[in-house]
C-alpha positions in Angstrom: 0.0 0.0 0.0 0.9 3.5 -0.1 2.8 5.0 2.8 1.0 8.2 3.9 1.9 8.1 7.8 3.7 12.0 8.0 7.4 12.2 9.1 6.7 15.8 10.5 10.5 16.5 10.8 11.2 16.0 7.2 8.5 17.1 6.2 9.5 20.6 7.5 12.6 20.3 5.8 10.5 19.7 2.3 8.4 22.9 2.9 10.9 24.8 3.8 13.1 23.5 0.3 9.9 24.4 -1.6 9.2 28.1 0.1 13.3 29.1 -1.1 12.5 27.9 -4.5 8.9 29.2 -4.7 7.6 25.8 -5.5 4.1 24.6 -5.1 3.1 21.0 -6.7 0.1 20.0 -8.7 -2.7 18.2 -7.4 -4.2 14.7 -8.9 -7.2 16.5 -9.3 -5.0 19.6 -11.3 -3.1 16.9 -13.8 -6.8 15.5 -14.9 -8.7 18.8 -15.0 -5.5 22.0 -15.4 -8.4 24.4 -15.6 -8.2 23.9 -11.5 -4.8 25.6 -12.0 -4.9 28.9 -10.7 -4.6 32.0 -13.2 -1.1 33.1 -12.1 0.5 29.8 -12.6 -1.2 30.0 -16.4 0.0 33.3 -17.0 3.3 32.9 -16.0 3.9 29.9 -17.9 3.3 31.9 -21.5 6.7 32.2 -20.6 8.3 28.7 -20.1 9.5 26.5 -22.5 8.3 23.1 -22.4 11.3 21.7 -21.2 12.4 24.0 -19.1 14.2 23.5 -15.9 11.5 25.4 -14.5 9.1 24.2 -11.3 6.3 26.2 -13.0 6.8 22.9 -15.1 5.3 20.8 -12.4 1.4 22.1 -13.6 2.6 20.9 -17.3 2.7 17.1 -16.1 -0.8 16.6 -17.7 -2.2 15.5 -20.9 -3.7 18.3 -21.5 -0.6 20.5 -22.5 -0.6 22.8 -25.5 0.4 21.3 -28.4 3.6 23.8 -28.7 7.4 23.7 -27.3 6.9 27.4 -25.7 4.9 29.0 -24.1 1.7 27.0 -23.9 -0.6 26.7 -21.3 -3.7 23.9 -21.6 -6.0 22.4 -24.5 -8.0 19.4 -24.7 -6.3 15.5 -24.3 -3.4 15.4 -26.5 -4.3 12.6 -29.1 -4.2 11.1 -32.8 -6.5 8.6 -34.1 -4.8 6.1 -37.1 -6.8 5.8 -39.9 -7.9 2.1 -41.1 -5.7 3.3 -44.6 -2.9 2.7 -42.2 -4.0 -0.2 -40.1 -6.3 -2.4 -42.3 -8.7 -2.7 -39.8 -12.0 -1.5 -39.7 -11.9 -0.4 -35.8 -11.3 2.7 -34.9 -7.8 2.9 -32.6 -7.3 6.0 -31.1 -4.2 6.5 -29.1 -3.1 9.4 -27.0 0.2 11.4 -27.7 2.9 11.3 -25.0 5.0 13.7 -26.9 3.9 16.9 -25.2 4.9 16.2 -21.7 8.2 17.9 -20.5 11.2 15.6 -21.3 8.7 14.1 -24.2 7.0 11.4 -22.6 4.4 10.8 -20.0 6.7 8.8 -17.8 7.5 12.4 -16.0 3.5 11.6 -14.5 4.7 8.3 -13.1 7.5 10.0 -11.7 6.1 12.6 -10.1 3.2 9.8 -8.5 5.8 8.2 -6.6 7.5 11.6 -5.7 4.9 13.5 -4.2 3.4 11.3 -2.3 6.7 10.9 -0.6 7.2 14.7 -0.3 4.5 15.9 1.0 4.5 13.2 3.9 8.2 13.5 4.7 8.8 9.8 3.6 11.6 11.6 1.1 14.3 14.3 2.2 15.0 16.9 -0.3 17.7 18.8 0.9 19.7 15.4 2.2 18.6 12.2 0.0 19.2 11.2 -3.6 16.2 10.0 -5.6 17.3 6.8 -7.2 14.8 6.2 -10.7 15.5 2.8 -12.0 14.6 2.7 -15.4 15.2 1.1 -18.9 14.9 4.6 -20.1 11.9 7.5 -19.9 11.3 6.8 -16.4 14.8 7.5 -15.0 14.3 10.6 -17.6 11.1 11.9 -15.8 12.3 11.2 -12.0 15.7 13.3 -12.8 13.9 16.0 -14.7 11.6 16.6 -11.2 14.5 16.2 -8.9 16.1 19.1 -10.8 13.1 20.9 -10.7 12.4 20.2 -7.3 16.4 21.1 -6.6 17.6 17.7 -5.0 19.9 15.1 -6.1 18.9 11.9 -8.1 20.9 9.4 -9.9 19.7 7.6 -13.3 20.0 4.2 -13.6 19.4 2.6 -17.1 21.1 -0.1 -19.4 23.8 0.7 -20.7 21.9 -0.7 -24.7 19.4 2.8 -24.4 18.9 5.3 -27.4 22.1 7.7 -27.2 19.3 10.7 -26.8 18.4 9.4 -23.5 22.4 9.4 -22.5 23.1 12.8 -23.8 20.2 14.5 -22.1 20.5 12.5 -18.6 24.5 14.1 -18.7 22.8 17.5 -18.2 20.3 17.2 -15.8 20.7 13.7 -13.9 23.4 14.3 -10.3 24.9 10.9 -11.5 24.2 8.2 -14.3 24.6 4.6 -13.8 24.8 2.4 -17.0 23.8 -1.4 -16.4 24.5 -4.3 -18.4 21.7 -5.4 -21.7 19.2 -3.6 -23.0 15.5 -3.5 -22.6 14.7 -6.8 -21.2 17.7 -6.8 -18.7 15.6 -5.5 -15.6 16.8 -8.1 -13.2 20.2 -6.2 -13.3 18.7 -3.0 -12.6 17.7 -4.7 -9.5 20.3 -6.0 -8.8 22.4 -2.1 -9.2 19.0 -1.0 -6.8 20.1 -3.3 -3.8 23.6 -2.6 -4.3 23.4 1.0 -3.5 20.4 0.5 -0.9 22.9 -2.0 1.0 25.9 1.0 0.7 24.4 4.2 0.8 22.0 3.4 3.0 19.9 7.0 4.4 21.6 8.7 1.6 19.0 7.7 -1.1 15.1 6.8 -1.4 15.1 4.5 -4.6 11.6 4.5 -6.1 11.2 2.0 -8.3 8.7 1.8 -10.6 8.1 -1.9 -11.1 7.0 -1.7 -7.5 5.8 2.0 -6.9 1.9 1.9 -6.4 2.1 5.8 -6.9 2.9 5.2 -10.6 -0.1 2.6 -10.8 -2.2 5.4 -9.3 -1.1 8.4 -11.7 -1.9 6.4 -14.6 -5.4 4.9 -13.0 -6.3 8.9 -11.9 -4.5 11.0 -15.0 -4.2 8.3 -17.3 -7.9 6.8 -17.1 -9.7 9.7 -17.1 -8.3 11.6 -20.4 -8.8 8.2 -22.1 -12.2 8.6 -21.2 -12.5 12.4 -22.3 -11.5 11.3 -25.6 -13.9 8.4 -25.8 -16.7 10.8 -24.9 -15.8 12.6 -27.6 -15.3 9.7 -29.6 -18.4 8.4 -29.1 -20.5 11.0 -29.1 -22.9 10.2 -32.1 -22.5 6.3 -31.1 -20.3 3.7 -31.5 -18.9 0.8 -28.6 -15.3 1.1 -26.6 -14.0 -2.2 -27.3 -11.1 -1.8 -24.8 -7.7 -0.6 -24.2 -4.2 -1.5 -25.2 -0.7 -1.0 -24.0 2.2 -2.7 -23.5 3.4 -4.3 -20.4 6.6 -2.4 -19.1 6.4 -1.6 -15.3 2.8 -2.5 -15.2 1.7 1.7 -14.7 0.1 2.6 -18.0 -1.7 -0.8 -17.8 -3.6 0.7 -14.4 -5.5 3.1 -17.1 -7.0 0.3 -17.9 -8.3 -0.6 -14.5 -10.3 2.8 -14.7 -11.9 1.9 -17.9 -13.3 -1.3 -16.8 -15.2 0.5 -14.1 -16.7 3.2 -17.0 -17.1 0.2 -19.6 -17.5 -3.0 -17.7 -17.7 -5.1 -21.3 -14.3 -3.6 -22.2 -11.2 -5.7 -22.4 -7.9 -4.6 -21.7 -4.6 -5.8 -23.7 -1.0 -5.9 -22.8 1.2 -6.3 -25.5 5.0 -7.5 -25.2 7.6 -8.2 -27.8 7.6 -11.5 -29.5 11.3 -11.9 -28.7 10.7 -12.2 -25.2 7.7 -13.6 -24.2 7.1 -13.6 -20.4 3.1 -13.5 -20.3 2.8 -16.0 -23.6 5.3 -18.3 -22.6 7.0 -17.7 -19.5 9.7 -17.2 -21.7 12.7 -14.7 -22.0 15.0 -13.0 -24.4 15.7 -9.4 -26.2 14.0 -7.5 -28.1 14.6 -3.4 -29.8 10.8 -2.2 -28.4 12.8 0.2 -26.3 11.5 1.0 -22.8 8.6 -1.5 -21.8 10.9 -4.2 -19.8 10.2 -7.3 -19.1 11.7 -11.0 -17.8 9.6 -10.0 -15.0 5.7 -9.8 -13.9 5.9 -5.8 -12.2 4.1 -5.8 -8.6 2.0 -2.7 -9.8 0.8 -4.9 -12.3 -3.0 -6.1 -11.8 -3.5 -9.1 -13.8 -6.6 -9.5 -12.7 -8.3 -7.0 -15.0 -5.8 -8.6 -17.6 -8.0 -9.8 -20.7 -5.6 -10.7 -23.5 -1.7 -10.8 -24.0 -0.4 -10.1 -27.2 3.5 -10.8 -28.5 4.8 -8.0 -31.0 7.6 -8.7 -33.1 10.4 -6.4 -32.8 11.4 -6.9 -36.5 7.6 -5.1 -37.4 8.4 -2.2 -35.4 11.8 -1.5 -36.6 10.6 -1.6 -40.2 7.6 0.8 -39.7 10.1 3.1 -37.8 12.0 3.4 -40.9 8.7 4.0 -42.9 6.7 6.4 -40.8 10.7 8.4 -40.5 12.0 8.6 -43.7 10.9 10.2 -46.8 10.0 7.3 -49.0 7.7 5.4 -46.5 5.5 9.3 -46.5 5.6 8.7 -50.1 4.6 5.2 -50.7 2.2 5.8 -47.7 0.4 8.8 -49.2 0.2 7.0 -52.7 -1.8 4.0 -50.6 -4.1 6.6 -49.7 -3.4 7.5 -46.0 -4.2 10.9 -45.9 -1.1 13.7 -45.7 -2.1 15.1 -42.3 -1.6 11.3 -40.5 1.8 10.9 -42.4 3.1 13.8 -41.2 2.3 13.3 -37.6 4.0 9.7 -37.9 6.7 11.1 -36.0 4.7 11.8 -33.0 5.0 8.0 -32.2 8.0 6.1 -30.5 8.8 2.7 -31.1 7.0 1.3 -28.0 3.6 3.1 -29.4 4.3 1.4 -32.8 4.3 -1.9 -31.0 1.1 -0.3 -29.2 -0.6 0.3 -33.1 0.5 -3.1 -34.0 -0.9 -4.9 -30.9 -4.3 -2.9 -31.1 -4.4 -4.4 -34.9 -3.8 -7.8 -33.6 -6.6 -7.3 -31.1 -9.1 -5.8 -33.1 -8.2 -8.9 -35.8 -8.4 -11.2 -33.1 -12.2 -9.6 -31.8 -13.4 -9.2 -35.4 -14.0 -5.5 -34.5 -16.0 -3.2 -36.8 -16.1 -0.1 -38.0 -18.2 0.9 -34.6 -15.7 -0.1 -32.3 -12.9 1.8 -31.1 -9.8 1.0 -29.3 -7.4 2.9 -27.4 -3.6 2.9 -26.5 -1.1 5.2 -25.5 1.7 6.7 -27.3 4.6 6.8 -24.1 6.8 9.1 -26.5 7.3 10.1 -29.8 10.8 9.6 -32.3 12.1 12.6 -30.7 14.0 10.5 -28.5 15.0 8.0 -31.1 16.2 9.1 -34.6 19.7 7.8 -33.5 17.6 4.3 -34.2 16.5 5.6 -37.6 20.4 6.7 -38.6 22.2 3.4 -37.2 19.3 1.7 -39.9 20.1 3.8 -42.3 23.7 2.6 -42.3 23.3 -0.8 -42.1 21.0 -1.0 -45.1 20.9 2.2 -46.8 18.1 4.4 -47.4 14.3 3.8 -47.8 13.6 3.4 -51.3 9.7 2.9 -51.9 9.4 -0.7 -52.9 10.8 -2.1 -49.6 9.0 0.6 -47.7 6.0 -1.2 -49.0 7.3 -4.4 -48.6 7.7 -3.5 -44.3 4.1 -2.4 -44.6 2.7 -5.5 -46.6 5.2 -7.2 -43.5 4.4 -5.4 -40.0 1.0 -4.3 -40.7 -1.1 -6.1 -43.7 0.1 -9.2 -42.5 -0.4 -8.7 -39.1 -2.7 -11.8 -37.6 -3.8 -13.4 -35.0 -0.9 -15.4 -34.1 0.8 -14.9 -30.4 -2.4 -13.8 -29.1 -3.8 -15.6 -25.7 -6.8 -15.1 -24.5 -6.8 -15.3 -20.9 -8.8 -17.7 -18.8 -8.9 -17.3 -14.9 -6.4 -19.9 -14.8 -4.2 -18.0 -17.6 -4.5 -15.0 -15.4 -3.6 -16.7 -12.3 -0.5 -18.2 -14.1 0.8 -14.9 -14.5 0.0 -13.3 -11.4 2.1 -16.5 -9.9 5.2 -14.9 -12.0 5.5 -11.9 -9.3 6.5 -14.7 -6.7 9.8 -15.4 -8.0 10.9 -12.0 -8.9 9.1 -10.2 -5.6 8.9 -12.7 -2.6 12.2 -14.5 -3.6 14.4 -12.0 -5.2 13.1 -8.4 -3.9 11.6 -9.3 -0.2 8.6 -8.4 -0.6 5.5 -9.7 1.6 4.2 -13.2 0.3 0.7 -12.1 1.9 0.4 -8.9 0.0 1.3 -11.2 -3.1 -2.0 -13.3 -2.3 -4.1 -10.1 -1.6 -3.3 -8.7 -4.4 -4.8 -11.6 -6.1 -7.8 -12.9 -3.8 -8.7 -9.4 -1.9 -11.0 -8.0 -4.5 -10.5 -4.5 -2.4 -6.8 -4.1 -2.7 -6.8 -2.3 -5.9 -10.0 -0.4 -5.0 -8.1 0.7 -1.6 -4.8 2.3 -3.7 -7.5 4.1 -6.1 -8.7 5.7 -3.1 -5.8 6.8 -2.2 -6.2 9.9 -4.6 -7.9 11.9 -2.0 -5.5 11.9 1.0 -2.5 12.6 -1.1 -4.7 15.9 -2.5 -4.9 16.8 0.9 -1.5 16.5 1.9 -0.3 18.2 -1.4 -3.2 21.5 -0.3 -1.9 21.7 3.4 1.7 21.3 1.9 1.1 23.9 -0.4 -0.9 26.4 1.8 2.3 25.9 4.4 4.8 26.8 1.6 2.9 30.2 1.2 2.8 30.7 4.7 
């Protein structure tokens, strides 16, 4: 559960930190509805850049952000639909766009979930503790770029396999960077680094990990959840049925959106997608995979597999090759030619290669559903190419550029083809299977209690009773607030 017993002491301490700097932090309730923000915090920031090292910043960590690097303030939910010229299918799939959150990608909402919390209890010291973000990339991006804000320490860890943007823009705003060995799928030895420096530095550091963090379950479920359903209100305004939600596993957070959604739609299903090349919730099975980001080898604790409906395995080959096409100048052309209107090629770019693997999965889904032309689905686009067009130039010289005919052979590949193969259905004995995984990884690796484990599965008010969390933390974030001001 999440800790909210105050640590008055510290607590001090944090206000005290936050009145020097001028800081004040966001509510739950402010990151879902920004109009709650108060006039002076909306005219000030007509004057900070999106990525500024700015606390102002803090009010931006919302979907709602103007679609602008400068000066914005706050629109309606940030998000694309893809056309069935592009997918094949005849459902709608509607994602939202991570790309317009400071540092480019929603996981600076996680982040601040398991920060605040911890701030405004006094469970985290920011004038005399590091935050530690474990990470196999925007996570560790998002937890450094609040510490800085919030003017304490933090250290980065990721593998050492990450996109060289993540590496280059850590170097600037990260206290210290630690590289561990693999890539995506090597979270066990991000673990491993985690209890290494909890056994030597001891007081000196709060790691919050997000595999683990109920806080980043809880932004997605509250932030998450309910622009997904603003844009379905929208969406479905002159008719039409919410099939359900997709999104790839990772640390098990965005999937929580999900959990909101069930309680709006109750017929919905919800869809986590992993890559092919490593295929824990399939198969029990293992491996690596380029789908940078989403982890895996591991079941996360935050994850509620419960409200689990389907897994589906992406292959990593698909997203590379649609990378390539929606990046470079002959996939636009041959994609315009097929008939996907200009206005969708050009905002290609807006998605990352997790969110491709999110578009493929949703096809897969909506193949394996037979859904119509009246049903939509919904993912989430965690960031956008921004952060990757190193990926797109290491391609480029292993095989040259784009030319059109095998742009359309990737899309006759990764996306006409696409089937219902590596799909699973799950039963309550699937889901049970994979709720089992967290045992090995949690109980016998990371310590954690073996009869939280069991109520997470066979307490039906466990989840309800982190939801409902929402409101104490508001509180404590208002009275933390109103002290700062004095």
């Amino acid at each position: 559960m999440i800790n909210l017993k105050v640590q008055p002491d510290i607590r001090r301490r944090n206000i005290d930190r936050c009145r020097e700097r001028s800081i004040l932090l966001p509510t739950f309730a402010q990151m879902r509805n920004p109009s709650q923000i108060s006039a002076s915090v909306r005219k000030r920031l007509r004057s900070v850049g999106l990525w500024d090292l700015d606390p102002l910043n803090l009010f931006r960590i919302t979907w709602k952000n103007e679609a602008v690097d400068h000066g914005g303030t706050f629109a309606g939910v940030n998000a694309m639909e893809i056309p069935s010229s592009l997918t094949g299918v005849p459902a709608r799939i509607i994602a939202l766009v991570g790309h317009w959150f400071p540092t480019g990608a929603h996981k600076v909402g996680a982040t601040y979930g398991c920060l605040a919390p911890e701030l405004v209890r006094g469970g985290f010291d920011a004038q005399k503790q590091k935050a530690v973000w474990p990470s196999t990339g925007n996570y560790c991006r998002g937890g450094a770029y609040n510490s800085a804000l919030l003017g304490c320490d933090s250290v980065a860890i990721l593998p050492e396999g990450m996109s060289s943007e993540r590496f280059e823009w850590l170097r600037n705003i990260a206290g210290e960077i630690i590289s561990t060995p693999g890539t995506e799928s090597n979270v066990k030895e991000i673990f491993d680094k985690c209890n290494e420096i909890d056994a030597t530095r001891g007081d000196e550091v709060v790691i919050f990990n997000q595999f683990s963090e109920l806080g980043n379950y809880l932004w997605h479920y509250e932030v998450t959840g309910s622009a997904i359903a603003e844009v379905l209100e929208t969406a479905l305004a002159d008719g039409g049925h919410y099939a359900g939600y997709v999104s790839s596993t990772g640390s098990g957070g965005t999937l929580a959106a999900g959990d909101r959604l069930k309680q709006l739609y109750p017929t919905s299903v919800n869809v986590a997608a992993e890559a092919l090349q490593c295929p824990t919730l399939l198969r029990n099975g293992f491996g690596e995979h380029r789908i940078e980001g989403i982890g895996d080898k591991h079941v996360p604790w935050i994850h509620n597999v419960r409200n689990t409906d389907m897994v589906v395995g992406v292959d990593d080959n698909d997203c590379i090759d649609l990378m390539r096409v929606f990046n470079e100048p002959a996939g636009h052309r041959y994609l315009e030619d097929a008939g996907v209107d200009a206005a969708t090629v050009q905002a290609l770019p807006m998605i990352g290669i997790s969110g491709i693997g999110n578009v493929i999965a949703a096809i897969k889904a909506a193949r394996y559903w037979e859904l119509g032309a009246d049903d939509v689905l919904v993912t989430v686009f965690t960031d956008s190419m921004q952060l990757y067009n190193s990926r797109v130039a290491e391609e480029r010289e292993r095989h040259g550029d784009l030319d059109e005919v095998n742009a359309a052979r990737a899309v006759a590949g990764a996306l006409e083809r696409q089937s219902i193969d590596d799909t699973l259905e799950l039963s309550y004995y699937e889901r049970l299977r994979i709720h089992n995984l967290k045992y090995y990884t949690w109980i016998e690796q990371q310590g954690k209690d073996v009869e939280e484990l069991k109520a997470q599965w066979y307490d039906r008010e466990y989840w309800l009773r982190v939801q409902e969390r929402v409101g104490e933390i508001d509180r404590l974030i208002d009275e933390f607030n109103e002290e700062v001001l004095g």
